[in-house]
C-alpha positions in Angstrom: -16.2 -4.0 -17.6 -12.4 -4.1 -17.1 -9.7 -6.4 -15.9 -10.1 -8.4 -13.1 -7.3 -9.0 -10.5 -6.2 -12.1 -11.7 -6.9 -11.4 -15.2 -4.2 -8.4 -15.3 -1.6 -10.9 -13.3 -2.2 -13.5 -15.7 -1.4 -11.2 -18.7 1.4 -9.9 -17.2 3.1 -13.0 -15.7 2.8 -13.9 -19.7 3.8 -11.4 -21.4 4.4 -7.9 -19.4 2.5 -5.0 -19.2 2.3 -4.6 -23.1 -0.2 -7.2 -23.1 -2.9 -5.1 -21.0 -5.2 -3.3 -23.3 -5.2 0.7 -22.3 -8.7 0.6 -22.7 -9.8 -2.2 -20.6 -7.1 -0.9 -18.0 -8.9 2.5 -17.7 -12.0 1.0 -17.0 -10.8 -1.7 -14.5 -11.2 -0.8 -10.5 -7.9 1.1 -8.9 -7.9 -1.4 -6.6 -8.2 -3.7 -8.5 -5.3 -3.0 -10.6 -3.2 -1.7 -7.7 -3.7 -5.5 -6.3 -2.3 -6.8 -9.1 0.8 -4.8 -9.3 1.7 -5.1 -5.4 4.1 -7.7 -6.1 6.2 -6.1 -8.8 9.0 -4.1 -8.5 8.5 0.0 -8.7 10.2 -0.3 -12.4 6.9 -2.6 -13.3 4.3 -0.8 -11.7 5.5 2.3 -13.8 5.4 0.2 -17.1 1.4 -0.5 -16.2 1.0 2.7 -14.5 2.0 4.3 -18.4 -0.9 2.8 -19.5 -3.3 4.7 -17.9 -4.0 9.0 -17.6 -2.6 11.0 -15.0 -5.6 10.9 -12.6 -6.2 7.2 -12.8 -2.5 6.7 -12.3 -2.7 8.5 -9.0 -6.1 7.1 -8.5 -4.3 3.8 -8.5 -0.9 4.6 -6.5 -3.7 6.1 -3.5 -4.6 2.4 -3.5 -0.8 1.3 -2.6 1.2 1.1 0.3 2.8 4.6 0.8 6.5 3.4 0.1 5.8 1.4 -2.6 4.1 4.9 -4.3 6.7 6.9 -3.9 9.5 4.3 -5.2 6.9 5.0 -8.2 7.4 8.1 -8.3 10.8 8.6 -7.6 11.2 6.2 -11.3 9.1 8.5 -13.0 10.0 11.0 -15.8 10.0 14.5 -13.7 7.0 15.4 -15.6 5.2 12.9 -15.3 5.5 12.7 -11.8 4.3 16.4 -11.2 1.1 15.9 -12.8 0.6 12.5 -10.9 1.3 14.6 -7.6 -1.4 17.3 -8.7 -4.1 14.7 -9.0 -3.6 13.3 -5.5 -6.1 14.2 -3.2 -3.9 16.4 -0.4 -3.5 14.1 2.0 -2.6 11.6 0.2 -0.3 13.4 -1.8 1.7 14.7 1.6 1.6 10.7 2.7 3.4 9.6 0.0 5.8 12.9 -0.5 6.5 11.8 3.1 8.2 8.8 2.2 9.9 10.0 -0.8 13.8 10.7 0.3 14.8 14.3 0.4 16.8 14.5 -3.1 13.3 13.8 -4.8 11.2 15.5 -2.5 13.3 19.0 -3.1 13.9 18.4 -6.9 9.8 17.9 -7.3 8.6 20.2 -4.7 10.5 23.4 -6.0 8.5 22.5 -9.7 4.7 22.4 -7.8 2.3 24.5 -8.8 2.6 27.1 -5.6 -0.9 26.4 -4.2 -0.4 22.5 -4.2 3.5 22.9 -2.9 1.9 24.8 0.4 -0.7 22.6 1.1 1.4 19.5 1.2 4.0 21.2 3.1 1.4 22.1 5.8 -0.4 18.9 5.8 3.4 17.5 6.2 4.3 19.8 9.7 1.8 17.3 11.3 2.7 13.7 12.8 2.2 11.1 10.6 0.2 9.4 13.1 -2.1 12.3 14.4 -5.6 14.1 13.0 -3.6 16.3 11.5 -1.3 14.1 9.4 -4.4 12.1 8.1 -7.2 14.8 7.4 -7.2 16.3 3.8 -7.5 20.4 3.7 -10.6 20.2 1.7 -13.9 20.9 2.9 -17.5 22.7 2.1 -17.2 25.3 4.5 -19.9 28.4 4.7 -21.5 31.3 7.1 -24.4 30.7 8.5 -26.2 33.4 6.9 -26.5 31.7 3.8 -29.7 30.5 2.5 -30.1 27.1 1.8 -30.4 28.1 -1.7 -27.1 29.9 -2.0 -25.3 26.7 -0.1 -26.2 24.7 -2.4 -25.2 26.6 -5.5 -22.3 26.7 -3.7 -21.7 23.1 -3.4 -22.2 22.6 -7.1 -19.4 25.2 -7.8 -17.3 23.4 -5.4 -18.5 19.8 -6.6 -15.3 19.5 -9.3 -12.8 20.5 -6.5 -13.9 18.8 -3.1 -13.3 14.7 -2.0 -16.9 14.9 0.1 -19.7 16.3 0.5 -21.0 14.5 4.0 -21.5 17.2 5.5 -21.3 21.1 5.2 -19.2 22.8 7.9 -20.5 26.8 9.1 -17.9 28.9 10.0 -17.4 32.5 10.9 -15.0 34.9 9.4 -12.2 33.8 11.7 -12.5 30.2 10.1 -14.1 29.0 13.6 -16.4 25.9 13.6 -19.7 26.8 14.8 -21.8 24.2 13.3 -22.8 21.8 10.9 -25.7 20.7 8.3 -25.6 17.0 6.6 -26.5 16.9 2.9 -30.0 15.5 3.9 -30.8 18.5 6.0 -29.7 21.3 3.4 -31.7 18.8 1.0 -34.9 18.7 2.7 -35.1 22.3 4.4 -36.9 25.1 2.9 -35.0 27.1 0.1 -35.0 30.6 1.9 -34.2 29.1 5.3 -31.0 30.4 6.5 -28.1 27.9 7.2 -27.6 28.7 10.7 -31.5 27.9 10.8 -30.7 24.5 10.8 -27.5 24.0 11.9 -26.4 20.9 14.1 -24.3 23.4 17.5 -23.8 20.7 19.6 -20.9 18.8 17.3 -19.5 15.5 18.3 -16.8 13.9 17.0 -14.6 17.3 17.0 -10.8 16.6 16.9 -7.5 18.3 17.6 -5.1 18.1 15.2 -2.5 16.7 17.5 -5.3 14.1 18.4 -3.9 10.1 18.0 -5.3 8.8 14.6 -6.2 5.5 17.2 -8.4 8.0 18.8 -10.0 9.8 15.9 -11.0 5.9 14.4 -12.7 5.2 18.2 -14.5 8.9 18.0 -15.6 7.6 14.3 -16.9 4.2 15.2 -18.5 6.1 18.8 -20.6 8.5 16.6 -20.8 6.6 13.8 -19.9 9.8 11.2 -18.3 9.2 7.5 -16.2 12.4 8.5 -14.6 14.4 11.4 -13.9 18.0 11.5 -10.3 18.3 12.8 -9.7 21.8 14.6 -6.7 24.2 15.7 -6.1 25.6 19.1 -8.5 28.2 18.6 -11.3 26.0 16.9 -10.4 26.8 14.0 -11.3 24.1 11.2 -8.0 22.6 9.5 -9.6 20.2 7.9 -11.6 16.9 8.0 -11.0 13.0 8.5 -13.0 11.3 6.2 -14.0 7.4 6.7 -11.8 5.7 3.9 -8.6 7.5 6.0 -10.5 5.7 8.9 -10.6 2.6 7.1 -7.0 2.7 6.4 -6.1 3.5 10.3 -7.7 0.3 11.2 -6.2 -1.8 9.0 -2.9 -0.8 9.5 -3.2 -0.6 13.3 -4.3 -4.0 13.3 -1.8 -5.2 11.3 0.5 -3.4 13.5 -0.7 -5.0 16.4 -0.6 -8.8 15.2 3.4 -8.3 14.1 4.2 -7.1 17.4 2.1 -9.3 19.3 4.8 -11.9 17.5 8.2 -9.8 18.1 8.3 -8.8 14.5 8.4 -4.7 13.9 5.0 -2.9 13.8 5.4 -1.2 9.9 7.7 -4.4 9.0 7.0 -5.3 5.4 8.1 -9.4 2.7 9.8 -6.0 0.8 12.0 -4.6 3.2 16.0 -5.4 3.6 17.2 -8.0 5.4 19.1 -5.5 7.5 16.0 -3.5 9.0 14.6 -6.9 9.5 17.4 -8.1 11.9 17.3 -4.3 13.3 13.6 -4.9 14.2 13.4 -8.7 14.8 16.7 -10.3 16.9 16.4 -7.7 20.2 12.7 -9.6 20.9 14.2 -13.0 19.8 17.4 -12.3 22.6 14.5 -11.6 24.5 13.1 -14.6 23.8 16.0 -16.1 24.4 16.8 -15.2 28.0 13.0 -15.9 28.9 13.7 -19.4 27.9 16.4 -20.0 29.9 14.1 -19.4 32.9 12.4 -22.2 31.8 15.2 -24.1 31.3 16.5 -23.4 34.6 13.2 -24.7 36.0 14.3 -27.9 34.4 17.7 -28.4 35.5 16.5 -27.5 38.8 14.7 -30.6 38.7 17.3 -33.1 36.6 17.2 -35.4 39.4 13.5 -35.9 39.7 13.2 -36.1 36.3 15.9 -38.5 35.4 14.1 -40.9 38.3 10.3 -40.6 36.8 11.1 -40.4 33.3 7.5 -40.1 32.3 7.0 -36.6 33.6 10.1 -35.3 30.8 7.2 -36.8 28.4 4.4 -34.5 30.2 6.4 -30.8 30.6 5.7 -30.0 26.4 2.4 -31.2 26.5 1.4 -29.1 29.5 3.7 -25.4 28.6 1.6 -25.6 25.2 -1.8 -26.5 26.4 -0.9 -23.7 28.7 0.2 -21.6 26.2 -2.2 -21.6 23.8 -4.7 -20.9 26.7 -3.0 -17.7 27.1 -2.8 -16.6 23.6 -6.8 -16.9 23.1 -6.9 -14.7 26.1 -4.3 -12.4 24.8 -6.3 -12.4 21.4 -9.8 -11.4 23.4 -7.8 -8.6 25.7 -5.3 -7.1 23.8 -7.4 -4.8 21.8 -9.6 -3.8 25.1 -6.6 -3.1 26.7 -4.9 -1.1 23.8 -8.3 0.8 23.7 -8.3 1.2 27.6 -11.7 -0.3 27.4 -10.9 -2.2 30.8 -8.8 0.5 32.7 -11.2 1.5 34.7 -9.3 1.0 38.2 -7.6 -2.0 39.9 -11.0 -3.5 40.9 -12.4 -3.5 37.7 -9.1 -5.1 36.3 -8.8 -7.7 39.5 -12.3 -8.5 38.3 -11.6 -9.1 34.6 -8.4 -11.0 35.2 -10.0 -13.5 37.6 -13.1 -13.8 35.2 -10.1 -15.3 32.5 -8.8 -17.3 35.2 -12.2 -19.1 35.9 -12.3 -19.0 32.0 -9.3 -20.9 31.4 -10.0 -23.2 34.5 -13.6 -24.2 32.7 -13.0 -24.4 29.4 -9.7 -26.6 29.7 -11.1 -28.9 32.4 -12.1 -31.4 29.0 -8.5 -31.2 27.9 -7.0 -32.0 31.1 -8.9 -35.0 32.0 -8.6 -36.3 28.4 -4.1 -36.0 29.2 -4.8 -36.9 32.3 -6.6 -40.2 31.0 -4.0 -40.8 28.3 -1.2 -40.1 30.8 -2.4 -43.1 33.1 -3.1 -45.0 29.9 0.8 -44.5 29.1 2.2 -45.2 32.2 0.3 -48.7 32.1 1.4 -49.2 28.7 5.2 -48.3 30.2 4.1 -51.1 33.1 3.9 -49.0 35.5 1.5 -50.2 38.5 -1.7 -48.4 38.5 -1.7 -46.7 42.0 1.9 -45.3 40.2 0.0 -44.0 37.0 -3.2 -42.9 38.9 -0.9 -40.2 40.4 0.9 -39.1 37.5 -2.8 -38.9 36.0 -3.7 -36.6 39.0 -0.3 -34.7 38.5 -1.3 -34.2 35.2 -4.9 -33.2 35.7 -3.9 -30.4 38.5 -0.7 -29.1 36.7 -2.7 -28.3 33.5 -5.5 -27.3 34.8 -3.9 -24.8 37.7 -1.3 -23.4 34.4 -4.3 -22.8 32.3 -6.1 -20.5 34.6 -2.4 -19.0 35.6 -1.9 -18.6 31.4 -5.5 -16.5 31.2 -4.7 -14.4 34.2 -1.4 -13.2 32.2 -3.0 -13.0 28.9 -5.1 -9.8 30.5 -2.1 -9.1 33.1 0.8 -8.7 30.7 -0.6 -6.5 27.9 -2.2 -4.2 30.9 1.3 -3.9 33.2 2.8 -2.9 29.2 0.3 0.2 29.4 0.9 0.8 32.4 4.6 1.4 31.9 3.7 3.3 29.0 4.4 0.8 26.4 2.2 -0.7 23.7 0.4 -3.3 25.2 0.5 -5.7 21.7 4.7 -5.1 21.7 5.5 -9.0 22.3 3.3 -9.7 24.5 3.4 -13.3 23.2 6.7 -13.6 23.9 6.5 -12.9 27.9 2.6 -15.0 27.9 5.0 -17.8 26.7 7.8 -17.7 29.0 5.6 -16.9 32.1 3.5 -20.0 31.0 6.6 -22.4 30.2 7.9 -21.4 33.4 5.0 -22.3 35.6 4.1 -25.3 33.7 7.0 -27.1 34.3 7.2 -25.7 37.7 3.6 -27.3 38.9 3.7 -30.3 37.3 7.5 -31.1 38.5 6.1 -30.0 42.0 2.9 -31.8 42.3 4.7 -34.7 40.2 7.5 -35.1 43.1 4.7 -34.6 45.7 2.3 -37.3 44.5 4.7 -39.8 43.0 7.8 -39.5 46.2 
């Protein structure tokens, strides 16, 4: 059965990795195990790591974060660490030689087997973030004048060698994609029928190999394919994208997303040094900074009103975060439609969205407002103030929160958008703008409609 997560944490928070029985290791899940080990340091991971063969060591390590891997592998005897590299699959091997530095990636790559060396180094000219950098090299490709026979003795030659079989790709003698036949096809057609027989021409899916690995997840999901064939300028097949890469892509682009939605870096990691972090984090919090002292202006602006009706100094917090935290649930809905251009469609189309959030935020924080508005008159009679005096603070309250709330929604759609538009990623701190737009016009409105009802 194997080792749970917490069972291998357990044994080694007691008593190290020599407590983990080899045997049960082996036939615990990678994940599993790789889970377990997150935590430790890349000198600990390599004492468990020992424990198991080469192929279920690299098995494991594909299961990792790509730094963490190759801090692996950097600690491992030379040896060792060729054979580990050899059992990669080839695009994950060239992700994690990617992040080896370049004193360990020369002293290991001159020592490669030839063959593995050159497909690494090719799956490494393309951008990490492209088709390209995430498709592997291995494939079932065949002519089309195969019989269906032939293919499939093929396929069991190939079976020891290949990461998929989804789908067999038919190419001509120049490596051009022409077609393709899913496993249930070639299963079900006639022995003697030839391949290009029943062929799939009309391919979807198809990527280029500079393609955005954001679009190559959205062409996934759209045809709903466990791979894509990833092609060269002259449709030539490179490789494929197969849907545990896709997996991966989402996960790490959403992940992306939330930490700069907050000002933190996009590929910021509890593990890195506390000087990247600074690096990535304190230019968002100056930004943060100046923002607020918009707000703050806003405030001293108004000093005077505010030292005469003390009760609206109470208010201003209460309304910026009932404000803000109406934007942010807008942001959250419309910051993935608008990283996916799912709503750029032309300025009437996002005129109409926007206003929809507006109405949106008007609606669903009418119950809030009149509950503050309520317990503001409540205060103010508490304070002995007359009523007619705490009936219009109520009303201050009531239109200030209610007018910032539909404002908040409009920017939660409007900020993230005017980002793409200037080319930027619409999830890069938007929260931090949402919040000083909303803080500003909350304590604008209610000061405002507080010195009109109340003078």
């Amino acid at each position: 059965m194997g080792y749970t997560t917490s069972e291998i944490v357990k044994l080694i928070k007691a008593s190290g990795a020599s407590a983990l029985d080899p045997a049960l290791l082996a036939e615990s899940s990678e994940s599993n195990i790789a889970s377990a080990i997150y935590d430790l340091d890349a000198n600990h991971c390599r004492s468990v790591l020992r424990l198991l063969d080469n192929s279920s060591a690299a098995a494991v390590m594909s299961e990792m974060p790509n730094d963490l891997a190759a801090d692996i592998l950097s600690q491992m005897r030379e040896i060792r660490a060729l054979d580990v590299i050899e059992e990669f699959d080839p695009d994950d091997a060239a992700d994690i030689v990617f992040e080896l530095d370049e004193g360990n990636k020369s002293r290991l790559f001159g020592k490669l087997d030839g063959e593995i060396a050159e497909s690494i180094e090719h799956l490494l000219t393309f951008g990490p973030d492209t088709a390209g950098g995430i498709m592997t090299p291995e494939f079932a490709g065949m002519t089309g004048d195969m019989t269906v026979d032939q293919a499939i003795a093929k396929i069991r030659i190939l079976n020891e060698k290949l990461e998929t079989f989804y789908y067999i790709y038919i190419l001509d003698a120049n490596q051009c994609l022409h077609g393709v036949v899913s496993m249930r096809q070639l299963v079900l057609a006639n022995q003697d029928q030839k391949i290009d027989q029943i062929m799939v021409r009309d391919l979807l899916g198809v990527c280029q190999v500079d393609m955005d690995k954001e679009e190559v997840a959205r062409q996934m999901g759209l045809h709903n394919l466990l791979a894509l064939p990833v092609v060269g300028d002259r449709n030539e097949l490179l490789g494929i994208v197969t849907h545990d890469d896709i997996l991966d892509v989402i996960q790490d682009e959403a992940t992306e997303d939330l930490q700069k939605l907050l000002g933190a870096g996009g590929d910021e990691q509890l593990s890195d040094s506390v000087s990247y972090a600074f690096k990535k984090r304190a230019p968002w919090l100056l930004v943060n900074l100046l923002t607020s002292c918009f707000a703050a202006a806003v405030i001293y602006h108004y000093q005077a009103v505010i030292s005469q009706f003390t009760l609206l100094a109470v208010f201003l917090p209460v309304v910026a975060n009932i404000a803000g935290n109406t934007g942010s649930q807008t942001l959250a809905v419309s910051i993935r439609s608008v990283s996916t251009e799912a709503i750029l469609n032309g300025p009437e189309r996002l005129f109409s969205i926007c206003f929809k959030e507006s109405i949106k935020g008007l609606i669903s924080g009418l119950p809030v407002s009149i509950v503050a508005s309520l317990l503001g008159i409540g205060l103010a009679i508490y304070a002995n103030f007359t009523f007619d005096y705490s009936f219009r603070l109520g009303i201050a309250l009531l239109l200030s929160m209610q007018l910032s709330m539909a404002l908040s929604s409009f920017t939660g759609v409007f900020v993230p958008m005017m980002l793409r538009r200037l080319g930027l990623d619409p999830a890069q701190s938007a929260s931090i703008f949402l919040t000083a737009f909303t803080d500003i016009a909350g304590f604008f409105l209610f000061l405002r409609l507080g010195i009109f009802l109340l003078y």
